[in-house]
N, C-alpha and C positions, 0 to 999 in steps of 0.2 A: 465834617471830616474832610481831609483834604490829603493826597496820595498823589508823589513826586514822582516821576519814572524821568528815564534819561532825556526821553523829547517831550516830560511835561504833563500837565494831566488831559490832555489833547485825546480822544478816543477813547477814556477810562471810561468803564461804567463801575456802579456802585450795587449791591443788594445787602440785603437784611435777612436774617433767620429767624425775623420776628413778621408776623401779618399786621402789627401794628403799628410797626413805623416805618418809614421808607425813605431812600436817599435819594435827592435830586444829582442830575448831571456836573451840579457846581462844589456837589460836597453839604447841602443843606440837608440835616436831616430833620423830617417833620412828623405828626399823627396820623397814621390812614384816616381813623375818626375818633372819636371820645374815648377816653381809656380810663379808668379808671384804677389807679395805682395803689398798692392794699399796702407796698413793705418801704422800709425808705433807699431803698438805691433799687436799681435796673442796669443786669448788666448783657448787651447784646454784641454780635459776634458780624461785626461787616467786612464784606468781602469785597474787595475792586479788580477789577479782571481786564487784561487785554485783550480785545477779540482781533486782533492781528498777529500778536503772536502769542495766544490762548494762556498768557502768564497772567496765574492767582497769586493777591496777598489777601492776607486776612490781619485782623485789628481788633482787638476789645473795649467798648464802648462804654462805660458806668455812666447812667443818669442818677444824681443825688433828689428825691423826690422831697420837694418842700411841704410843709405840714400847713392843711385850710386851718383859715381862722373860724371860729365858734362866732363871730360878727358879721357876717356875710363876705368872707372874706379876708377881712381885715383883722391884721397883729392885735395881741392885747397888749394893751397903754403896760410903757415900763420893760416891755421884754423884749431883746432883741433873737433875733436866729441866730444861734452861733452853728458854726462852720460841726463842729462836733455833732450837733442834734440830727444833721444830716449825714451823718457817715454811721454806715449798718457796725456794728460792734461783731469782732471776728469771732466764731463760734466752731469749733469743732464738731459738732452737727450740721448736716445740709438734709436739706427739706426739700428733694427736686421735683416731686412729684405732687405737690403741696396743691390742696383744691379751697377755694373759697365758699360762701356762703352768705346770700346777700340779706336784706332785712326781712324779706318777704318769705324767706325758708326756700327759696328758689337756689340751686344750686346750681351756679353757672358753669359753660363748658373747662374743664380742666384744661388748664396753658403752663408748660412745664419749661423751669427756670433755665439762666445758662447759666453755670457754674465759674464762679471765677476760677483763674489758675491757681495752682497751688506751686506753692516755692518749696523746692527741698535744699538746703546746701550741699552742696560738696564736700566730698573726706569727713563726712562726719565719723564723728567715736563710736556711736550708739549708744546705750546696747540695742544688740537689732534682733528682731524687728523693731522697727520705731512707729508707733502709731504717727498714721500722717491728719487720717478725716475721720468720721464717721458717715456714712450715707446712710439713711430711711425713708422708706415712705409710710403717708398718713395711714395707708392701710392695714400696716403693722399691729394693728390695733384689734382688727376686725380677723384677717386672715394669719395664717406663717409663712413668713417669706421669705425666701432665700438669695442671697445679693452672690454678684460674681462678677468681675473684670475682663476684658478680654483688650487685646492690642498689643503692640509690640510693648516689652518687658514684663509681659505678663502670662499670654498663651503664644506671643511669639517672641523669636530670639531679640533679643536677650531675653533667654525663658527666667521666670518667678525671681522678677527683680521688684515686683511690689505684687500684696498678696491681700485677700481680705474675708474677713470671717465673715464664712455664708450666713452664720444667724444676726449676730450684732451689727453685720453692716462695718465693723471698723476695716479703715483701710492701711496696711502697712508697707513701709520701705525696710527691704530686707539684707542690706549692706550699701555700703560708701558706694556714693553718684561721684562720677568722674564729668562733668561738664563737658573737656576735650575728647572725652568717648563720644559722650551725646548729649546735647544740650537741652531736650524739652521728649518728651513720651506723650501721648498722645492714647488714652483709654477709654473704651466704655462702660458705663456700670450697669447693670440689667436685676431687675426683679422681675422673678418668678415665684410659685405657687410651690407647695408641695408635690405636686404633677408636672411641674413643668410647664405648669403655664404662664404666659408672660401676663404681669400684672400692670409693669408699665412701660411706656417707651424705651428705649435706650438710651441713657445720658452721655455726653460727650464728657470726657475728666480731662483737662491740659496741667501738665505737671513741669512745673522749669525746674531748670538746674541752677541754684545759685550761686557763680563762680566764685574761687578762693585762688588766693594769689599763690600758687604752687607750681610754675614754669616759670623759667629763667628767661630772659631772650636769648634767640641763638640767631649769630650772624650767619649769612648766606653762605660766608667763603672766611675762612681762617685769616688769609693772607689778601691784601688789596693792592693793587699796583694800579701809579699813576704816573702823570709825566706834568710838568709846568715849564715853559720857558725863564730863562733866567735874566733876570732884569724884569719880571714880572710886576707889575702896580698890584698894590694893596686891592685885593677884593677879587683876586683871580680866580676861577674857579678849577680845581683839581679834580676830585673825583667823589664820589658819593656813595657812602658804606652802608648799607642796609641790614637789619638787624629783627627779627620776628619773634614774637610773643603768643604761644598758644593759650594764654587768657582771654577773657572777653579784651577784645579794644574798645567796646564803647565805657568800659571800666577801669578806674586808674592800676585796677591789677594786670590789665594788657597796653598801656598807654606807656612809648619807652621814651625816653631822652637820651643823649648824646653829648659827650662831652671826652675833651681828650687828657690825657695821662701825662704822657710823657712826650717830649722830641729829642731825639740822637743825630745827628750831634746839635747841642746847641750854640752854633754858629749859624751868622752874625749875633744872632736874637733867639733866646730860648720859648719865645711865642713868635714861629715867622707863619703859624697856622694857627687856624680856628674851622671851629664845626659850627655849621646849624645843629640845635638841639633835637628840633622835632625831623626834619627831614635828613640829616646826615651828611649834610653838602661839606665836604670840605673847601676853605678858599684859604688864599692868602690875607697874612694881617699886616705885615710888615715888608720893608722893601728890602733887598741888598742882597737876591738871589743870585750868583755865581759858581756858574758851573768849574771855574778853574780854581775855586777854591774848596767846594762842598758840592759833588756830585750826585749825593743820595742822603733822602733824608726817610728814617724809620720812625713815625708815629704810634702810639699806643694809643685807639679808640676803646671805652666804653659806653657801654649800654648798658643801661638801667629801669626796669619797670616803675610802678607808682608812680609817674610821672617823675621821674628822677628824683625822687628821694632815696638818701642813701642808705637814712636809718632803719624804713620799712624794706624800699626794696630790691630786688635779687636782680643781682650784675652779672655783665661778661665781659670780655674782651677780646679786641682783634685788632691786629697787626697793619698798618697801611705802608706801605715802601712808595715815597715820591722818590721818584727820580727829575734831578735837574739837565733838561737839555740844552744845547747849546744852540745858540745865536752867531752868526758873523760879526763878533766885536773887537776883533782884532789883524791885522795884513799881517798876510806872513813876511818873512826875509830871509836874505841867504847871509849865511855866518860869515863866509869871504869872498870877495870880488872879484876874485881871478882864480880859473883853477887849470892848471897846467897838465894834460895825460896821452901819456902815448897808447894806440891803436894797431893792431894786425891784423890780416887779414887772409891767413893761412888757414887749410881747413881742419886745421889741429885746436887752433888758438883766435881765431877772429874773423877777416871781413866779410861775414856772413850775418843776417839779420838777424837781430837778438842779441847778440854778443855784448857782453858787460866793459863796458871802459874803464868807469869811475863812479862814486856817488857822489853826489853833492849835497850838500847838508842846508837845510833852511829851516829855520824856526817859524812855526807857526802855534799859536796859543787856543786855536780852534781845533776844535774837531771835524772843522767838514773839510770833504778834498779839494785836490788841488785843479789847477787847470795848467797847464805848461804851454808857453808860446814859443815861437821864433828859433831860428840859428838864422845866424850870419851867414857872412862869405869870409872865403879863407884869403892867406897871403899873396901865394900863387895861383891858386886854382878857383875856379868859382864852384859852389856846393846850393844845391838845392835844400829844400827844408824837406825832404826825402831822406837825404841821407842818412840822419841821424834821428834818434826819438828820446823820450824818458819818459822810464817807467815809475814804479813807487814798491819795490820790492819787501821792503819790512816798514811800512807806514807812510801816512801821510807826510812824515819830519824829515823823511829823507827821501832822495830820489835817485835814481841809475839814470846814466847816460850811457846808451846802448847805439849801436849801428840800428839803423830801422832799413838801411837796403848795403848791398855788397860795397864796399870801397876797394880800390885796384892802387898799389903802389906805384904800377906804370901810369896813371892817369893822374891821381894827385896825391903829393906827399905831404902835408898838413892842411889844416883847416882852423879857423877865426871862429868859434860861435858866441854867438848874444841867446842867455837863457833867461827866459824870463818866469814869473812865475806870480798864481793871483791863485784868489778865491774864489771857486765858482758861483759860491752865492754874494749877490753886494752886501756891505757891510752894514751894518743895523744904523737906523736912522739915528743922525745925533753925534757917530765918530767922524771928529776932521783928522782923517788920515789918508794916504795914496792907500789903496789899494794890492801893489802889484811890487814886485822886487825884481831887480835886476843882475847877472852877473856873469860874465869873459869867460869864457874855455877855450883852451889852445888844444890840439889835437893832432900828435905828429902819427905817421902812419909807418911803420918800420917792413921793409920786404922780408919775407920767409917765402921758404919754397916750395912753391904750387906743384901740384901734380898734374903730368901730361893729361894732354887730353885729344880723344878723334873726334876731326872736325862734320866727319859721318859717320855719326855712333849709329848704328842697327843699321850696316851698310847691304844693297841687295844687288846681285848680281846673277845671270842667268847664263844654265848655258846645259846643253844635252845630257845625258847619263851614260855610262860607260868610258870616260874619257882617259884615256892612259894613263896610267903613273908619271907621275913626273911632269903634269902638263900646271904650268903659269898660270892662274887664274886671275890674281890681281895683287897690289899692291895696298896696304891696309894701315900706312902711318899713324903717327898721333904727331899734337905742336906742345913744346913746351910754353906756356905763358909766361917764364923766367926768364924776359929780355937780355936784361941784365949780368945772368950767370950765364956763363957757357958751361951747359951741361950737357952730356951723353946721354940717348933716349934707348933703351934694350927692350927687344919685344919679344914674347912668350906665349905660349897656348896656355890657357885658362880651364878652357873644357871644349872637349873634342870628341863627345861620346861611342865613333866609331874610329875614331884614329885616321881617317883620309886623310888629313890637313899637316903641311907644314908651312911653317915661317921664318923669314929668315930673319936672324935675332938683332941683325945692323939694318934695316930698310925694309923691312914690313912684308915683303914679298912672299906674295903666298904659293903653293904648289901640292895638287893632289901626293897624297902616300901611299893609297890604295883605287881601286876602278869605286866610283860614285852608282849609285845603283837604287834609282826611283825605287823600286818595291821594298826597300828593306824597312825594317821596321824603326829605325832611326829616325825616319823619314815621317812628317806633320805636315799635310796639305803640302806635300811636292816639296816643302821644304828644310832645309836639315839647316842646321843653325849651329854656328860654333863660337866662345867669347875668347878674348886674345887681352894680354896685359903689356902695357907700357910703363917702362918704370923709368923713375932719372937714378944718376951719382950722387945729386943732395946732399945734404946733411941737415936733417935726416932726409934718408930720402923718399920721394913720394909716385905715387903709380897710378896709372886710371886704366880704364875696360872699355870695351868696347865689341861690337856682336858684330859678325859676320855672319848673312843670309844669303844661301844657294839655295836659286830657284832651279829645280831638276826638270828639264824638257825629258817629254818618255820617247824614246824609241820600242820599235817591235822587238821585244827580246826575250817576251815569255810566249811557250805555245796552249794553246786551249786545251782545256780536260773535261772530259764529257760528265755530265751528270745527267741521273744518276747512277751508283756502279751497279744496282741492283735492282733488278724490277719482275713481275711477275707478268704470266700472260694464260688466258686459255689455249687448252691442244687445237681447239678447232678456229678458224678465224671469222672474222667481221664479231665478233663476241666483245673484245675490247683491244686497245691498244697500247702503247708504250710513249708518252712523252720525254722529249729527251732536249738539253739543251746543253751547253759550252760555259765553260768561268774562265775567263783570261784574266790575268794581274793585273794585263796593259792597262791602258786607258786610251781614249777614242783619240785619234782615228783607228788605233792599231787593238781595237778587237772586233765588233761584228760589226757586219750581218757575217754569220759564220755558214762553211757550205760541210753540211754532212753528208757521207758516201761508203757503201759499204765496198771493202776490201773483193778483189777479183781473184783471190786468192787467201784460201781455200773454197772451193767451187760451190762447197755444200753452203756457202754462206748467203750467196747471194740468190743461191736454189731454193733455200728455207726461208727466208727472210727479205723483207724488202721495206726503204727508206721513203716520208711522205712528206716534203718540207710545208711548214706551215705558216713561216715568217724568214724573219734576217734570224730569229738567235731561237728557234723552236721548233723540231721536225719530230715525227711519228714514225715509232717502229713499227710492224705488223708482222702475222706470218705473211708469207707468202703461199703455201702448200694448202690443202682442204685439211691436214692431219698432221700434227707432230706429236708423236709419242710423250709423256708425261714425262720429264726430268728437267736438268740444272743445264743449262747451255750457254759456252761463252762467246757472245755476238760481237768481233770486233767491228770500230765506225773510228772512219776518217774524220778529224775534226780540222777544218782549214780556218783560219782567221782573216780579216781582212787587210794587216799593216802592208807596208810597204818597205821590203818585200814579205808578202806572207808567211808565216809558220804554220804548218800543221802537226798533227799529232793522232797517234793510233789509239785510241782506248778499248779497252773491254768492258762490257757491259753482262753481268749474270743474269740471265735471264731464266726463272722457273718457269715450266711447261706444267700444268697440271688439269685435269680433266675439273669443268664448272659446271656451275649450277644452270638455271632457265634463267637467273638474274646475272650473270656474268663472273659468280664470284668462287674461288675454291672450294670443292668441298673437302670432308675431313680425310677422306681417303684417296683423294686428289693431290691432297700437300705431301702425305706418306710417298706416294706412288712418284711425284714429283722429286721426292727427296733422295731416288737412284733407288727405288724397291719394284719389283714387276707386281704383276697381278697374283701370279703362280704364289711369290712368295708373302703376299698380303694374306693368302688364305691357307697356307702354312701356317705363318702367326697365328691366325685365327684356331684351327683347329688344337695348336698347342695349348693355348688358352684357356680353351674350352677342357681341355684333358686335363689339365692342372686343379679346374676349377672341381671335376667329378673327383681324380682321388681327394681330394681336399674333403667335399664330402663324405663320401666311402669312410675315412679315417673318423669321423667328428662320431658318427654311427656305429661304428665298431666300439667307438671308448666309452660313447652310450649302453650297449648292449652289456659291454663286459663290468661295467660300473654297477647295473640293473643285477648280474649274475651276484654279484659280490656280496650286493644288497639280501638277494634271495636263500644265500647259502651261508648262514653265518656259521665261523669256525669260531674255536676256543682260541686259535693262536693263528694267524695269518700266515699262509705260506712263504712269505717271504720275512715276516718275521720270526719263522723258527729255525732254531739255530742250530738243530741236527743235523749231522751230517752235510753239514755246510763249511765254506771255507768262510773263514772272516779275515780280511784285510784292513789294516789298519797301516793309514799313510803317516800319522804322526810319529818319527821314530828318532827324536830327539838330534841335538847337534852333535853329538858324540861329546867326547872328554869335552872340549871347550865349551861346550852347553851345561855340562853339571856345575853349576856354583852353587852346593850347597852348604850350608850351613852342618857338619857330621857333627858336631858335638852336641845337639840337642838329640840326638840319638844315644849318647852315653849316660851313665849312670849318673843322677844329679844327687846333691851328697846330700840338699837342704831343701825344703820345699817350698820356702818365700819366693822363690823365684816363680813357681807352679802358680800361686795363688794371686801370682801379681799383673800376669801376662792379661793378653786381652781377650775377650770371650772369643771362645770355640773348645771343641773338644781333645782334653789333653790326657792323657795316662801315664803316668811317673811308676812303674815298678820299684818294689824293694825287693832286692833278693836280702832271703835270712842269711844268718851269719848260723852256722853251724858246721856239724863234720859233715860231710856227702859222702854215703854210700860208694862202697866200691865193686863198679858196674864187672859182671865177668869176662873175661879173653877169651873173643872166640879163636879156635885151634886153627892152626895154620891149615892142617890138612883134617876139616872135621867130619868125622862118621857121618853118613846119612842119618843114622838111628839119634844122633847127637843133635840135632838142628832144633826139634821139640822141647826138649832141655833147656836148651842156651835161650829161644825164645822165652820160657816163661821163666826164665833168672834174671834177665833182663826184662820182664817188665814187671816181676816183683820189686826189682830194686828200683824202678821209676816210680814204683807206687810210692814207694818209704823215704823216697829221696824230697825231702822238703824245698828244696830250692829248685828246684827243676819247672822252669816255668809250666802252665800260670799259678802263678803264688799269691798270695795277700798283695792286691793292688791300692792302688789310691787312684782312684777315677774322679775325674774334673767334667763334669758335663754343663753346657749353656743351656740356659731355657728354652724348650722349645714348642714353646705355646702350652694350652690349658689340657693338649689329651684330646684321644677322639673320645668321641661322644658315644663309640657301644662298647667303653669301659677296658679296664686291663683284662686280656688273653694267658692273663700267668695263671696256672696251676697252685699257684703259692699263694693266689685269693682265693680260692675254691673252698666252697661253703661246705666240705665236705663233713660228714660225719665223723670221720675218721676211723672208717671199717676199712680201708684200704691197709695193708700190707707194707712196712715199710723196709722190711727188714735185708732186702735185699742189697738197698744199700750200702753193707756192711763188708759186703763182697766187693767193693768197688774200689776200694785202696781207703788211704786214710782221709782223702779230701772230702769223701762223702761220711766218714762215720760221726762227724758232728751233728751231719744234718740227718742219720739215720737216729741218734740220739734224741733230736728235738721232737720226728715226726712222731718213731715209734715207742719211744719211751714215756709218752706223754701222760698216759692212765696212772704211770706208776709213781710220777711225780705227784 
C-alpha cells in the first residue's frame, strides 16, 4: 500500500486491524506468521497516520485468496484460475461473527471479519424501507438474538435514517441518501442475548453514498470583468471563470468543462477569445484588438458537468465583460497653428490666476493624459513660463489657457506663446511617429479698471486716551494702480463701531469726533480698530478697504473702588477680621499698590474701627474697641491709587456686627440681633411664639372634647340641623327679570300627547282638564253675617267636591325608571294582605273622587 500526503510519504506510519498481517514503513504488507485462509477474499481496514500533525487516513484492503492444488501444490493439467473463481460472489447475508472448525474437532479462536462497505445510491424511488443486508451470527442457531445498530443515522442525528429488524438481522435504508448532505455513515451492529447480553463483538458497517448527477455547476460570480491590452498577441491571458460542482469530482457527474457561447460584438473576428475547457482560463485567439474601435467586449461562458457532454449533462452560464485598454499608439495634435486671444486683468474679469483665456483644441486618439510644455516670450515684454498655464477643463481633447500668475497692463501689453503638447506615456513600440505637437498663441492684454488700494493696509498708530475732539491723528490714503486714467480717489468710513473717527473724503485725513477712552468696551487689547473705503470715478467703478489701528496709551482717569461692599465681623475683636482690597479700570502704572485710610470724620469711625495694610493692593479691617454692639454699620475707607497724579475715592463698606461662636463664626441669634433687633426684643418674639403655639393647642383639644360629646349624646336631629325656629337664609336669589329665560309654554295645556311620550326621560305630568259644565261656586255677601260664614263654607266646598275639573283630575303621569325598588317591598296600604274586615264606607263621605274607590274596597262581598 502506498499513501501520498503533501510532503510525501516521509514520517507516515502504517497499522492494521488485523494481528495477522502487518505494514512495513515502505507500504509492504506481509504475514505476522502462517495463516490459514478458510473463505476466498480478505478484506482488512489500514490506517496511515501522521505523528506530526496527528492526521488519520484509513483504506480498505481485499486479498483474493488463491485455491491449493490437490498435487502438492500444483494446478490441475488443463485448468486455468480465472479471475471469477477468486472473487467472493455478493450475498445479502453476512456472517461476521463466523467461527471455524478444524479437522481434529478443535475449535480455533474466533477472529471476526471486516465487512466490506456497502453502497447505497442516491435519490432513490424505493419503496422504503429498502432492504440493504442481512447480518447474523452462527449462534443464531443455538441462542435468540437480537441485532441493533447504533452511530450516526441511526441512534444519532440524522436520527432512523437506516433501521434493522432486531429478530431477522435485516438491515434497512429508510428514505432517499442525498450524498451532498453526507457522503458515507459509519455504524455498528451488536448482538445480544435475550437479556442483554452481548454475544459478540461489535461490527464496524461503512455505508457509502453513491452520487447521482443531480447539481448543476454554479459559477462563483454571475458577472466577470477583465481587462486585456489592445494590440494584444494571440494567447494572452484575460481572466479565469470558475465554476463548482456539488457532485463527486472524482466522477464525471462533478467533473465540468468550459466552453464559450457567444461574443458581442463581433468585431474584427467573431472568435477574438477562447477558454481552457478544464480550468477556465480565458486568453486571446486572434490579433486586431483596438480599443478605438471596440472598447468592450461581452462573452457568454458555459459550464457543463459530465465532462462536458451536452447530451447527459446539466449546464449554466455566466457573463465575462473584457474590457479593452488602451496603449500609447497614437501623438496627439493641435487642430490649428495659431491661436489669437485677448486677456484682462481686472478683478471683475481677469489678471488673476486661474482665469480662462481660451481653449485650444487638439486631437488626440488616446486615452491617456496629456502633458503641456513651454510659452515663449512676447513681442515687447519678456514673459516667464509662470505667467501663464493650461488646464484640461472638460477632457483630455481640449485644453484652457489660463493666467497661472497675475498680469499688469502697465508692465506688459501682449504676449508670444509656443504651446506644446505630448503624451505622457511614450508611444508603444513599433509607431514611427513624433511624439509631441506644437502651436502659436498671441495674447493681447486689454486695461480695465483696478481698484485703489492702501499701501499700509492694517495701518497702527499710537497715541494717549482722552484726546480732544477735533485732534489730527493721521493721514490714511490709498494709490490708484490706473497709471493711465486720471481718476479721482473718495474716501469713506466703512466701520467705526464707536463713531470717534472722521475722514476727510479728498485726502484721507483723519480726526477724532468724540474723547478716545481705553476703558470702553469697544476697546480689544488697548486697541480699537476702525476700516475706511477708497473708491475711484471708473467705469465701472472700483473700491478697496483698508483698517486703521489705534493703540490707546491709559492715563489715570478712573478712581479705585473698594471691595468688598459687604462683609461680616464679630462684636468682640482679635475673633476674625475683614479683608479688603481696590479694582481700578486703569492699568499699571496707574493703579496699585493702593493706600487705604480711614476717614477723620465722623470721629466714631476711627474710634470703632481701625485699618492693617498687608501688601500694595490688600489691607485688614478690625474693630478697634473690646465691644461693639451687634448690628449693620457703614465703615467708610479712602481708597488712593497710585497714577500720576493719583485718584482717590471714598467707599462704604457694610459691615455686620454680630455676636459668635468659640469658632469665630455667627450664631443664629447673632445674625437676628445683627439684623437691627435688641435682646429685649428677641425675647418678645420669643414669648409670642410660644403663646401662639399653646392657643393652637387649647383649640385642637377643645374640638376633641366637643367631637367626644357629640359622639356620646346622640340626637334624632342635630341641633344645628333642625330647622325650628330657625332662620334659613338662602343666598341664591336669581338675576331678576333678565335671569328668567324660561320656556312658559310647557307650562300650558298641551292639546296632543306625542309630544309627552317623545321628550327625553325624566319625570313629566300632562293634566287633562274634563270638558263639562262647572258648578256654580256661591257669592259670598259683601257685608256677610257672622252666623253666615259656616254656610258659605260648606257650599263652597260641596261644590269643589262635585266640580269635576277642579284639579287634581284624571292625570296622565310619565315616570322614568328608577331602579328595581327597595328591597323591604311597597309601604302602600293598597298591597295590604288584608282580610277585608276593615270598614270602608266612610269613604263615601269624602266627595265623589273617592266613591269609586269606596265602591271597589266596600262593595266587594256583594260582587
Amino acid at each position: 500500500v502506498k499513501f501520498n500526503n503533501c510532503a510525501g510519504n516521509k514520517g507516515v506510519r502504517y497499522e492494521t486491524n488485523s494481528l495477522d498481517f502487518k505494514v512495513r514503513a515502505d507500504g509492504t504488507m506481509y504475514a505476522a506468521h502462517q495463516v490459514q485462509m478458510s473463505s476466498k477474499q480478505l478484506i482488512l481496514m489500514v490506517t496511515a497516520w501522521d505523528p506530526q500533525t496527528l492526521g488519520r487516513w484509513e483504506a480498505i484492503v481485499r486479498f483474493l485468496v488463491a485455491e491449493k492444488s490437490q498435487h502438492n501444490g500444483h494446478k490441475p493439467k488443463g485448468r486455468k484460475t480465472m479471475p471469477g473463481e477468486l472473487t467472493q460472489q455478493q450475498s445479502d447475508t453476512l456472517l461476521p461473527w463466523r467461527q471455524h472448525q478444524n479437522a481434529n474437532g478443535l475449535r480455533r479462536q474466533k477472529r471476526d471479519w471486516v465487512i466490506p462497505p456497502i453502497n447505497v445510491p442516491e435519490n432513490s424511488r424505493g419503496p422504503f424501507p429498502q432492504q440493504l443486508v442481512r447480518i447474523r451470527s452462527d449462534k443464531d442457531k443455538e441462542i435468540h438474538i437480537r441485532y441493533s445498530i447504533t452511530g450516526v443515522g441511526a441512534d444519532q442525528p440524522p436520527m432512523e435514517v437506516f433501521s434493522i429488524d432486531p429478530v431477522s438481522g435485516r438491515m434497512y435504508v429508510t428514505r432517499p441518501m442525498d450524498r451532498e448532505e453526507r457522503a458515507s455513515y459509519h455504524l455498528r451492529a451488536h448482538a445480544v442475548d435475550m437479556n442483554g447480553n452481548k454475544v459478540e463483538n461489535p461490527i464496524d458497517l461503512y455505508i457509502y453514498v453513491i452520487d447521482m448527477n443531480d447539481n448543476r455547476p454554479e459559477f462563483i460570480n454571475q458577472v466577470y470583468n477583465g481587462s486585456v491590452d489592445e494590440g494584444s498577441k494571440p494567447g494572452t491571458y484575460v481572466m479565469t471563470v470558475t465554476a463548482n460542482d456539488a457532485d463527486d469530482s472524482t466522477t464525471a457527474n462533478g467533473m465540468v468543462r468550459y466552453r464559450i457561447v457567444t461574443q458581442t460584438p463581433q468585431s474584427p473576428s467573431q472568435n477574438m477569445f477562447t477558454i481552457n475547457s478544464e480550468t477556465g482560463d480565458i486568453v486571446t485567439v486572434a490579433a486586431g484588438l483596438d480599443r478605438e474601435k471596440v472598447q468592450q467586449y461581452i462573452v457568454i461562458v458555459q459550464a457543463t458537468d459530465m465532462e462536458g457532454n451536452l447530451n447527459y449533462g446539466l449546464s449554466n452560464t455566466a457573463t465575462a465583460i473584457i474590457t479593452v485598454t488602451d496603449v500609447n499608439d497614437n501623438p496627439p495634435e493641435f487642430t490649428t497653428s495659431t491661436v489669437i486671444c485677448m486677456g484682462k486683468r481686472s478683478p471683475l474679469c481677469a489678471g488673476f490666476p486661474g482665469y480662462p483665456l481660451r481653449r485650444i483644441q487638439s486631437l488626440a486618439r488616446n486615452g491617456v493624459a496629456w502633458q503641456q510644455k513651454g510659452v515663449g516670450d512676447g513681442t515687447t515684454h519678456t514673459c516667464t513660463r509662470s505667467c501663464f498655464g493650461l488646464s484640461a477643463p472638460r477632457g483630455p481633447r481640449e485644453e484652457m489657457q489660463h493666467f497661472a500668475a497675475a498680469v499688469d497692463y502697465e508692465m506688459n501689453r501682449a504676449f508670444m506663446l509656443t504651446v506644446m503638447v505630448s503624451n505622457q506615456a511614450p508611444l508603444a513600440s513599433g509607431i514611427q511617429m513624433s511624439f509631441q505637437s506644437t502651436a502659436g498663441v498671441t495674447i493681447s492684454v486689454t486695461d480695465v479698471n483696478e481698484a485703489p488700494y492702501f499701501p499700509t493696509n492694517h495701518k497702527l498708530i499710537r497715541l494717549e486716551e482722552g484726546v480732544p475732539t477735533g485732534t489730527v491723528l493721521t493721514t490714511f490714503s490709498a494709490v490708484d494702480p490706473d497709471r493711465f486714467m486720471q481718476q479721482a480717489v473718495r474716501y469713506s468710513k466703512l466701520s467705526d463701531p464707536a463713531n470717534w473717527l472722521n475722514i476727510n473724503a479728498t485726502n484721507g485725513q483723519i480726526t477724532t469726533a468724540a474723547v478716545l477712552d481705553r476703558e470702553s468696551d469697544y476697546i480689544k487689547n488697548n486697541v480699537y480698530e476702525a476700516t475706511f473705503l477708497a473708491a475711484d470715478n471708473g467705469i465701472p467703478p472700483a473700491s478697496g478697504t483698508g483698517t486703521l489701528q489705534i493703540y490707546l496709551i491709559d492715563i489715570n482717569d478712573n478712581a479705585p473702588e473698594l471691595l468688598p461692599k459687604e462683609a461680616q465681623i464679630c462684636e468682640k475683636p482679635n475673633l476674625n477680621v475683614i479683608n479688603i482690597t481696590a479694582a481700578d479700570a486703569d492699568i499699571d502704572p496707574n493703579v496699585g499698590p493702593f493706600v487705604f485710610e480711614l476717614p477723620s470724620v465722623p470721629s466714631a469711625v476711627r474710634k470703632n474701627w481701625t485699618i492693617t495694610r498687608l501688601n500694595g493692593d490688600y489691607a485688614q479691617l478690625s474693630l478697634r474697641i473690646m465691644y461693639l454692639e451687634a448690628g449693620v454699620y457703614d465703615v467708610p475707607i479712602i481708597v488712593t491709587d497710585s497714577g500720576n497724579p493719583p485718584l482717590y475715592n471714598t467707599s462704604v463698606i457694610k459691615v455686620k456686627v454680630c455676636p459668635c461662636d468659640e469658632n469665630g463664626d455667627c450664631t443664629t441669634i447673632g445674625a437676628v440681633a445683627a439684623a437691627g433687633l435688641g435682646t429685649g426684643a428677641i425675647i418678645a418674639i420669643l414669648i409670642c411664639i410660644i403663646i401662639l403655639l399653646t392657643m393652637v393647642l387649647l383649640f385642637v383639644v377643645w374640638m376633641k372634647r366637643r367631637e367626644k360629646e357629640r359622639h356620646t349624646k346622640q340626637l334624632l336631629i342635630d341641633p344645628e340641623d333642625d330647622v325650628r325656629d330657625n332662620i334659613l337664609k338662602y343666598d341664591e336669589e336669581g338675576g331678576g327679570e333678565e335671569d328668567q329665560d324660561y320656556d312658559l309654554s310647557q307650562l300650558q295645556q298641551p292639546e296632543t300627547m306625542d309630544h309627552v311620550l317623545n321628550k327625553t326621560p325624566g319625570v313629566r305630568r300632562v293634566d287633562e282638564r274634563p270638558i263639562g259644565a262647572e258648578p256654580q261656586y256661591p257669592i259670598r255677601p259683601v257685608i256677610p253675617h257672622p252666623g253666615d260664614i259656616g254656610d258659605f263654607i260648606n257650599e263652597g266646598l260641596r261644590a269643589a267636591d262635585n266640580d269635576p275639573t277642579a284639579p287634581p283630575y284624571d292625570s296622565l303621569l310619565v315616570f322614568d325608571y328608577e331602579g328595581s325598588g327597595s328591597t323591604a317591598g311597597s309601604v302602600s296600604s293598597l298591597n295590604s294582605s288584608s282580610s277585608g274586615d276593615q270598614d270602608y264606607d266612610y269613604l263615601n263621605d269624602w266627595g265623589p273622587r273617592f266613591k269609586k274607590l269606596a265602591d271597589m274596597y266596600g262593595g266587594g262581598e256583594e260582587e
